[in-house]
C-alpha positions as CSV (number, residue, x, y, z in Angstrom):
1,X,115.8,62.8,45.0
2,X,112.6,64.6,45.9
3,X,114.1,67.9,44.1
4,X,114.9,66.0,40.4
5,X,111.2,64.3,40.9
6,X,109.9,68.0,41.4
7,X,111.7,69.0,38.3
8,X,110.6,66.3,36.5
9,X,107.1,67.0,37.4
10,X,107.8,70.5,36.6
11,X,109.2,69.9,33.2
12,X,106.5,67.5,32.3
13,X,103.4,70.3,33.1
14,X,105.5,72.9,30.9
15,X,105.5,70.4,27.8
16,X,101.8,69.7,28.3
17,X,101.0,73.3,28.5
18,X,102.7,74.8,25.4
19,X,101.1,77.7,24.0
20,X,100.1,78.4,20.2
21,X,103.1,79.7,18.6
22,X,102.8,82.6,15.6
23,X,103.8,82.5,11.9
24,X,106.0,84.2,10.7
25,X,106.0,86.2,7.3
26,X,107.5,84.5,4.4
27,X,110.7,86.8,4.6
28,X,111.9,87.3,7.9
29,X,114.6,89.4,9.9
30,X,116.1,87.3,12.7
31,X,118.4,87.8,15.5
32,X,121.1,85.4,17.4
33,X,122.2,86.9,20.7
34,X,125.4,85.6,21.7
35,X,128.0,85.7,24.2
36,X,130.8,88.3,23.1
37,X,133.6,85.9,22.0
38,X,131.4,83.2,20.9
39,X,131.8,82.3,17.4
40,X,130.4,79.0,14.9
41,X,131.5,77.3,12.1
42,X,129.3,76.9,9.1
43,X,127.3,74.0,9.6
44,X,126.6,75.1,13.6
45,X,122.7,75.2,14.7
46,X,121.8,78.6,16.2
47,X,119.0,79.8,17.9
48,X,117.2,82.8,16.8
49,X,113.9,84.9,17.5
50,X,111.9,87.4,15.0
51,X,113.9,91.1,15.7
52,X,110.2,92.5,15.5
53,X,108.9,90.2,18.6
54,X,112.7,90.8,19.9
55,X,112.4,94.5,19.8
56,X,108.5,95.0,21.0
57,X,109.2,92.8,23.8
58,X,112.5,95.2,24.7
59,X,110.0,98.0,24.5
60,X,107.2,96.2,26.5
61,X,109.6,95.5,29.5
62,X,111.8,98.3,29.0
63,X,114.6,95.6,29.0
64,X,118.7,96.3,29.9
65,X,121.0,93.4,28.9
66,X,120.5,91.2,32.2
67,X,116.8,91.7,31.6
68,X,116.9,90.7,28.0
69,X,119.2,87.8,28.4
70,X,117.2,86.6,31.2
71,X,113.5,87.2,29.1
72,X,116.0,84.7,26.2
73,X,116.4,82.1,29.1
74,X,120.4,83.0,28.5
75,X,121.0,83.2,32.1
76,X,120.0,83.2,35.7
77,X,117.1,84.6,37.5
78,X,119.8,85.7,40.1
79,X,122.3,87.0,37.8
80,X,123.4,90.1,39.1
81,X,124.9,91.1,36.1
82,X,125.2,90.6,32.2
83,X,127.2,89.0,30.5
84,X,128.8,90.9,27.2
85,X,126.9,89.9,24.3
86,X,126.1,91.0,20.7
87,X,123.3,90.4,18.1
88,X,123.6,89.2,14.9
89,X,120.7,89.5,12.5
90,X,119.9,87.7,9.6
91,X,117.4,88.2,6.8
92,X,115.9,84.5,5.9
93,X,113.0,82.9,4.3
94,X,110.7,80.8,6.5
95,X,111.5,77.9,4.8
96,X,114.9,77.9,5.9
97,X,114.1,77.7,9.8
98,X,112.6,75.1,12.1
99,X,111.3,75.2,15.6
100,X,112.8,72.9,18.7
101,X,109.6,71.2,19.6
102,X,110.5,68.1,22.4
103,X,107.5,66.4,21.5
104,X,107.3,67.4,17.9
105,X,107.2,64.9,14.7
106,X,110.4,66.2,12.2
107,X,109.3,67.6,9.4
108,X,105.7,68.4,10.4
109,X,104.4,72.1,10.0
110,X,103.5,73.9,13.0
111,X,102.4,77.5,12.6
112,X,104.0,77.9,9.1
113,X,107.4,76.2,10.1
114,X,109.1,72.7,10.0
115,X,109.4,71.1,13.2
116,X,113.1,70.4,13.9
117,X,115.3,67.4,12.8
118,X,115.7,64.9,16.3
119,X,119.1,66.7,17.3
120,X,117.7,70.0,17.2
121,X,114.5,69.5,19.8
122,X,117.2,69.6,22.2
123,X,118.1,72.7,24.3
124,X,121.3,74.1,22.4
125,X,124.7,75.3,24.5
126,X,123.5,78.5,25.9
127,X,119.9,78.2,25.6
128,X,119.7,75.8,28.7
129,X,118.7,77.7,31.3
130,X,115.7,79.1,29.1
131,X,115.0,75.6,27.0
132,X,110.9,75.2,27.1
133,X,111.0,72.6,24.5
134,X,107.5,74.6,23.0
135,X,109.5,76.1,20.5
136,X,109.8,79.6,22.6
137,X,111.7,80.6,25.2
138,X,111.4,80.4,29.2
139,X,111.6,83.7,30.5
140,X,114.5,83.0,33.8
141,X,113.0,86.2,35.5
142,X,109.5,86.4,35.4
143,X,109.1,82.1,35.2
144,X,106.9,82.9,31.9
145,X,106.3,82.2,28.0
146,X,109.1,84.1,26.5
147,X,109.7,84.7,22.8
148,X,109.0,82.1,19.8
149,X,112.1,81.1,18.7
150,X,113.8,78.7,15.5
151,X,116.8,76.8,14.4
152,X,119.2,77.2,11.7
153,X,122.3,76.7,10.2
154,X,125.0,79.5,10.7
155,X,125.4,78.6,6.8
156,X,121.9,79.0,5.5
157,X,121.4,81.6,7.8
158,X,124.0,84.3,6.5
159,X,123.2,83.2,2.5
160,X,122.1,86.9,2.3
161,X,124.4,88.6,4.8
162,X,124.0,89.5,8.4
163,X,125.1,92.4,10.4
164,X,126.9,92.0,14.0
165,X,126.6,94.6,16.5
166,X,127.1,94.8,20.6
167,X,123.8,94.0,22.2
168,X,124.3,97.5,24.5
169,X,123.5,99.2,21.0
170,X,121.0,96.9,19.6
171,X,118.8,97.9,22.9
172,X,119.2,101.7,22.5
173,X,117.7,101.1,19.0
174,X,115.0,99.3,20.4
């Protein structure tokens, strides 16, 4: 009992303390890390970041794959190993993405970008572990502000194509 009221607690000082989030440009090149096998149908809701943030932050922490997946709130701060995953980037206008805000009000802009619908303010099937609610990421390692991240449809999102690869070689083009 006195851990879930600590989490609580916890989770309710993380909501009030969300930090300014960025705008992004008009056209924007995103990324969806996955777990290998993991695939979506059409209308599915994924979570993706800006590949520019994604690949300065890879540079900035000289990230493997655990570290990465971790900075994504993907898994564990204990892992002691990564999971095999991929990335999957997208070229998309703004318009097309929202941000997961818990406390947002659907619809309304914040930082250039609609708030998400009331389903998507929820943490999404392997995003839990990192879920801030702020519309960013919780770093699992460090216990920081990780990257801004959106919502959108697998559908909208590959209108004008995507490209797959293994996340291993995503990071040595980082």
């Amino acid at each position: 009992m006195i851990l879930a009221t600590v989490a609580f607690l916890a989770s309710l000082s993380t909501a009030d303390a969300c930090e300014e989030l960025t705008m992004p440009s008009e056209r924007v090149q995103v990324a969806w890390v996955s777990s290998l096998p993991r695939r979506v149908k059409a209308g599915t809701w994924i979570e993706v970041t800006r590949v520019s943030e994604l690949r300065t932050w890879i540079r900035d922490q000289e990230a493997d794959t655990l570290r990465l997946l971790q900075g994504l709130g993907m898994t564990g701060r204990k892992a002691a190993r990564a999971k095999d995953a991929k990335v999957t980037i997208f070229d998309v206008d703004r318009s097309w993405l929202c941000r997961p805000l818990a406390a947002g009000t659907p619809g309304a802009e914040v930082a250039g970008v609609a708030t998400c619908d009331e389903p998507q303010q929820k943490a999404l099937s392997g995003s839990r572990k990192g879920f801030s609610g702020c519309g960013y990421t919780m770093d699992t390692k460090a216990s920081t502000r990780g990257l801004d991240v959106y919502r959108i449809t697998w559908e909208v999102a590959s209108a004008w194509g995507f490209c797959v690869m293994p996340l291993d070689r995503f990071l040595d083009g980082a």
